[in-house]
mmCIF file of the C-alpha atoms, coordinates in Angstrom:
data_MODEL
# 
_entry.id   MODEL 
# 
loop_
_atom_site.group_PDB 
_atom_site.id 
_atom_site.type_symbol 
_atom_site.label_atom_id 
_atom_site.label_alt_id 
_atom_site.label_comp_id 
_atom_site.label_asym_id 
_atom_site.label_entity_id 
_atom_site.label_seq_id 
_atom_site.pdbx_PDB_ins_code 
_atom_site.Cartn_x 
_atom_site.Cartn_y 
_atom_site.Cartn_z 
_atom_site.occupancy 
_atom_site.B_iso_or_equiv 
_atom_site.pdbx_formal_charge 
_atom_site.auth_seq_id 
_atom_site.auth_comp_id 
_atom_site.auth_asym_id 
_atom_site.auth_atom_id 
_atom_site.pdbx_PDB_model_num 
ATOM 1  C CA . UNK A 1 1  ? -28.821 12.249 66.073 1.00 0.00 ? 1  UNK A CA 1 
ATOM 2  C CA . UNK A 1 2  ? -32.694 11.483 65.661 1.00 0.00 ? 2  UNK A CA 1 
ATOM 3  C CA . UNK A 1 3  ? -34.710 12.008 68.950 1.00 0.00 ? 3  UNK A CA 1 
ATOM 4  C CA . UNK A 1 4  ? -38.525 11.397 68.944 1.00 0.00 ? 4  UNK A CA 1 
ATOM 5  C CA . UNK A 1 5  ? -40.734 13.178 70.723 1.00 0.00 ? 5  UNK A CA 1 
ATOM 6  C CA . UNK A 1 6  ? -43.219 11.457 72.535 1.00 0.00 ? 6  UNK A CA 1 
ATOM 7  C CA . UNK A 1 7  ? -45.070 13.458 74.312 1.00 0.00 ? 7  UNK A CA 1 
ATOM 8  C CA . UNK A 1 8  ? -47.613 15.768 72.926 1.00 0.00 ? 8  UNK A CA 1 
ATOM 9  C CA . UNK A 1 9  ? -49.171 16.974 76.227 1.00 0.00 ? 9  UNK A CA 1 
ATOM 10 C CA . UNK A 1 10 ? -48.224 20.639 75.446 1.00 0.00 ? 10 UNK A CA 1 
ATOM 11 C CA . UNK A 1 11 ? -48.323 22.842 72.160 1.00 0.00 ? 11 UNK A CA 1 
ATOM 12 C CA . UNK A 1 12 ? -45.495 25.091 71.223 1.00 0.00 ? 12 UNK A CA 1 
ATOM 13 C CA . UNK A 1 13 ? -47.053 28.027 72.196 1.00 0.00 ? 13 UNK A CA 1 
ATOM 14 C CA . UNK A 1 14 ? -47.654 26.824 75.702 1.00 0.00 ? 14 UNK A CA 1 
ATOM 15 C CA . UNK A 1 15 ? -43.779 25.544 76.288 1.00 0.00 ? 15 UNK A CA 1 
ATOM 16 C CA . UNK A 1 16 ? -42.695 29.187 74.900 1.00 0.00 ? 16 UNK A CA 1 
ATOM 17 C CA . UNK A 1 17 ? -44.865 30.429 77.916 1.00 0.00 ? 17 UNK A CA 1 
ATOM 18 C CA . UNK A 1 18 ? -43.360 28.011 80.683 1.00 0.00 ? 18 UNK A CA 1 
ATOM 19 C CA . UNK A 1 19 ? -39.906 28.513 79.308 1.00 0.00 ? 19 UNK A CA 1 
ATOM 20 C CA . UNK A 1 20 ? -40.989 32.396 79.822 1.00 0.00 ? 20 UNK A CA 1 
ATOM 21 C CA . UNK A 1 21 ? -41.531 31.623 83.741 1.00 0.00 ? 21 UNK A CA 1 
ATOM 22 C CA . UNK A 1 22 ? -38.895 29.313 84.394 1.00 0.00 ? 22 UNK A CA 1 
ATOM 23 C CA . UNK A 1 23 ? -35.965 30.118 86.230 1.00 0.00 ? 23 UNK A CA 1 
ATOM 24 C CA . UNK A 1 24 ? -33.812 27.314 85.028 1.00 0.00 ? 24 UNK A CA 1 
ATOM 25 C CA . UNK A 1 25 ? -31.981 28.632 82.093 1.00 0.00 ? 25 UNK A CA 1 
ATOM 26 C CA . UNK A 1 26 ? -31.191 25.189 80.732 1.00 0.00 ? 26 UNK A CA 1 
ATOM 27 C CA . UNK A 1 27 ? -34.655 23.579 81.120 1.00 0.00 ? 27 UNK A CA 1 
ATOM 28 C CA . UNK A 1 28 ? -35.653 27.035 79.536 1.00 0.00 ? 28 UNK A CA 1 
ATOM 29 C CA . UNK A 1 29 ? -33.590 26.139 76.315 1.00 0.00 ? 29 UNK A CA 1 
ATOM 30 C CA . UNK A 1 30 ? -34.483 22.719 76.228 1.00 0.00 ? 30 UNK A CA 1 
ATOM 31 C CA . UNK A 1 31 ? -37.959 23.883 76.004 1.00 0.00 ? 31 UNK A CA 1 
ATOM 32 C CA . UNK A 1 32 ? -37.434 26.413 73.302 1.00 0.00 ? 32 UNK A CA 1 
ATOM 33 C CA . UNK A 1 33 ? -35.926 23.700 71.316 1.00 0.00 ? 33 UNK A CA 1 
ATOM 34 C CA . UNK A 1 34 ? -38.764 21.258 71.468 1.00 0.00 ? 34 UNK A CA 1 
ATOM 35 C CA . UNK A 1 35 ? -41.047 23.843 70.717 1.00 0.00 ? 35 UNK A CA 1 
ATOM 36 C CA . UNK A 1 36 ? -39.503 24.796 67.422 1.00 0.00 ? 36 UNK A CA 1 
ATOM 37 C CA . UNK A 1 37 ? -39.910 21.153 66.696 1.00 0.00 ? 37 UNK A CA 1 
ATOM 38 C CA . UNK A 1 38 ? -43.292 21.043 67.447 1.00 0.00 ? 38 UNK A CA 1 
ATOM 39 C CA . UNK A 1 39 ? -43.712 24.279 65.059 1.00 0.00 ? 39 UNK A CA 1 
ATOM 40 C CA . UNK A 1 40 ? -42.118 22.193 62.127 1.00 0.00 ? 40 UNK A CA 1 
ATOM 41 C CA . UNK A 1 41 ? -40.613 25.566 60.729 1.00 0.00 ? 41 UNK A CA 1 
ATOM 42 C CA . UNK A 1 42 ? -36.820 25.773 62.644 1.00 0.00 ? 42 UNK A CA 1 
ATOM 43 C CA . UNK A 1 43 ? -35.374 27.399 59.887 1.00 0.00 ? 43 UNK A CA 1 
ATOM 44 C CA . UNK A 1 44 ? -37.900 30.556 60.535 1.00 0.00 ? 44 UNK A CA 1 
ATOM 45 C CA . UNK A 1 45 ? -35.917 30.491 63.897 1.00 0.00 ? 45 UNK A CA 1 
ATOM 46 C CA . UNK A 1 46 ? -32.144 30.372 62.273 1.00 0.00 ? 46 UNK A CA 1 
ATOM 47 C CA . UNK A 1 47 ? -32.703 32.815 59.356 1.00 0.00 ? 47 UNK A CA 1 
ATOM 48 C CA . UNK A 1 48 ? -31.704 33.124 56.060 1.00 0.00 ? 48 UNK A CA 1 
ATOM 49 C CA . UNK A 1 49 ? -29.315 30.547 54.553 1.00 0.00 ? 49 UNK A CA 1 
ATOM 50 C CA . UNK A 1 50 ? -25.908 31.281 53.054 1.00 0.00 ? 50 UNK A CA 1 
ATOM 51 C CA . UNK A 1 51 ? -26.861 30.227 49.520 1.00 0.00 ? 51 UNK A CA 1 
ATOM 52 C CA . UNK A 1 52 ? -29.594 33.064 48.945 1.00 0.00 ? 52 UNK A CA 1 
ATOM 53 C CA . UNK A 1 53 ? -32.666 31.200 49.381 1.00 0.00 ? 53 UNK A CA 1 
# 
Protein backbone atom coordinates (compact mmCIF):
# COMPACT_ATOMS: atom_id res chain seq x y z
CA UNK A 1 0.00 0.00 0.00
CA UNK A 2 1.27 3.53 -1.30
CA UNK A 3 0.87 6.36 1.34
CA UNK A 4 2.03 9.94 0.47
CA UNK A 5 3.42 12.07 2.64
CA UNK A 6 2.27 15.40 2.71
CA UNK A 7 3.68 17.15 5.07
CA UNK A 8 7.19 18.32 5.01
CA UNK A 9 7.11 20.56 8.14
CA UNK A 10 9.87 18.45 9.84
CA UNK A 11 13.22 16.79 8.54
CA UNK A 12 14.19 13.32 9.52
CA UNK A 13 16.58 14.27 11.84
CA UNK A 14 14.17 16.37 13.81
CA UNK A 15 11.27 13.45 14.03
CA UNK A 16 14.26 11.01 15.25
CA UNK A 17 14.61 13.69 18.09
CA UNK A 18 10.76 13.97 19.03
CA UNK A 19 10.37 10.26 18.71
CA UNK A 20 13.50 10.37 21.29
CA UNK A 21 11.19 12.45 23.85
CA UNK A 22 8.00 10.94 23.34
CA UNK A 23 6.45 8.74 25.66
CA UNK A 24 4.02 7.14 23.32
CA UNK A 25 5.71 4.11 22.04
CA UNK A 26 3.45 3.84 19.01
CA UNK A 27 3.51 7.51 17.89
CA UNK A 28 7.34 6.92 18.57
CA UNK A 29 7.39 4.17 15.76
CA UNK A 30 5.23 5.86 13.53
CA UNK A 31 7.70 8.58 13.59
CA UNK A 32 10.74 6.48 13.03
CA UNK A 33 9.04 5.15 10.04
CA UNK A 34 8.32 8.40 8.32
CA UNK A 35 11.62 9.49 8.97
CA UNK A 36 13.33 6.68 7.14
CA UNK A 37 11.11 7.77 4.34
CA UNK A 38 12.09 11.09 4.41
CA UNK A 39 15.90 9.76 4.40
CA UNK A 40 15.12 7.85 1.05
CA UNK A 41 17.73 5.10 2.16
CA UNK A 42 15.32 2.33 4.31
CA UNK A 43 17.31 -0.38 3.29
CA UNK A 44 20.44 1.27 5.35
CA UNK A 45 17.87 0.70 8.24
CA UNK A 46 17.00 -3.23 7.39
CA UNK A 47 20.54 -4.41 6.47
CA UNK A 48 22.00 -6.56 4.18
CA UNK A 49 19.79 -8.54 1.77
CA UNK A 50 19.65 -12.32 1.47
CA UNK A 51 21.03 -12.44 -2.08
CA UNK A 52 24.61 -10.95 -1.20
CA UNK A 53 24.29 -7.55 -2.38
Amino acid sequence: MAVEITRKDMSASELRAMAARTKNAKAARWMLAIALVLDDEPCRAIGPSDNGE
